[in-house]
C-alpha positions, -999 to +999 in steps of 0.1 A: +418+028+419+416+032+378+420+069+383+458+062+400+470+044+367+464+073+343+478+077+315+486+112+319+519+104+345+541+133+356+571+120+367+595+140+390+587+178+386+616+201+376+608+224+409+627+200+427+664+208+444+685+183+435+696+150+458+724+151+470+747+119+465+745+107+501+708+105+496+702+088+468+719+057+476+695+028+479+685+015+511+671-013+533+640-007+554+601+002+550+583+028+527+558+044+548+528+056+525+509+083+534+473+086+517+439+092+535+420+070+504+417+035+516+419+022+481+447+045+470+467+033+500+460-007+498+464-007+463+501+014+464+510-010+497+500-046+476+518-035+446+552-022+465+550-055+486+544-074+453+575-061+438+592-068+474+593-040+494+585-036+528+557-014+531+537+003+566+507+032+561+491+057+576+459+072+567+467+110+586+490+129+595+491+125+629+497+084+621+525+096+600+543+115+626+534+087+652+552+060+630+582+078+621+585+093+654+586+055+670+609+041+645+629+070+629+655+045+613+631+019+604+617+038+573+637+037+540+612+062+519+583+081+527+554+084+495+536+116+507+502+130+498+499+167+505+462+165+511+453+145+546+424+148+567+426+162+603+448+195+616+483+181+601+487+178+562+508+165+545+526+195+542+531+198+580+545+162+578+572+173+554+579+203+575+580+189+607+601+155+591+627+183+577+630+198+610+643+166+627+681+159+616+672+118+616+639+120+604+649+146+574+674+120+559+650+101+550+638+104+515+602+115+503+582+110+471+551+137+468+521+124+454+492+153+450+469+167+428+476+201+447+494+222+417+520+238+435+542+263+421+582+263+421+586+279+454+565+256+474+578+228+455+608+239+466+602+244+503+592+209+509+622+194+491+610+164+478+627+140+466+606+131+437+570+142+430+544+126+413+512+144+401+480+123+406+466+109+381+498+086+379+512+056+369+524+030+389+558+025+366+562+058+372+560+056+410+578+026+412+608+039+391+611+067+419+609+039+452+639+016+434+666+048+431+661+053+475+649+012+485+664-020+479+638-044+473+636-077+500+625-095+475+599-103+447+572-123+442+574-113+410+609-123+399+598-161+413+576-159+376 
């Protein structure tokens, strides 16, 4: 997991569209994060509940679509890695997510180390993006602007 805390962070890209105001209002419920590396994901998932969010994952893309589709307004933020195993990417998550009128309010963060250029930056409409290598900070700056935190085991320090 050294290689997610890099030094090198890219915080949100300027290929993005803007948010509009409705959407970046914080907001109670659970990040889903979407990474096929085990470590990658545990890691992201122990550090977002350390800092008191309420966090659910999903290896593929198929999980992905599974757990949104059974709890569309149970998910606060989606972190989204382009690159999953299996036939749907992340890619086709974002697509398919935009599609759906619930589903598509719902804010996403793109992690990758795909190097997209503006206009397919621009299809998927992230709400932030994140280039991996990243840091944490960096990631964590992103969740607090869409997800109120439940809580901190931190701030009990």
């Amino acid at each position: 997991m050294a290689a997610l805390f890099s030094s090198r962070a890219q915080p949100v890209g300027s290929g993005e569209a803007p948010v509009p105001a409705s959407r970046s209002a914080a907001r109670r419920g659970a990040i889903l994060v979407v990474e096929d590396r085990d470590d990658v994901r545990q890691g992201l998932a122990q550090l977002l509940e350390l800092h008191g969010f309420l966090v659910a994952d999903a290896r593929t893309g198929d999980d992905a679509i599974r757990q949104l589709s059974a709890d569309p307004d149970g998910f606060a933020l989606i972190v989204l890695d382009l690159v999953l195993p299996g036939g749907i990417s992340g890619r086709d998550v974002r697509m398919r997510q935009l599609a759906d009128p619930v589903l598509a309010t719902v804010p996403t963060i793109v992690v990758t180390v795909l190097d997209l250029g503006p206009r397919e930056r621009a299809e998927l409409r992230a709400d932030g993006w994140l280039e991996k290598p990243f840091r944490f900070d960096d990631l964590l700056e992103l969740v607090r602007r869409y997800v109120l935190s439940e809580g901190s085991a931190l701030q009990a320090e």
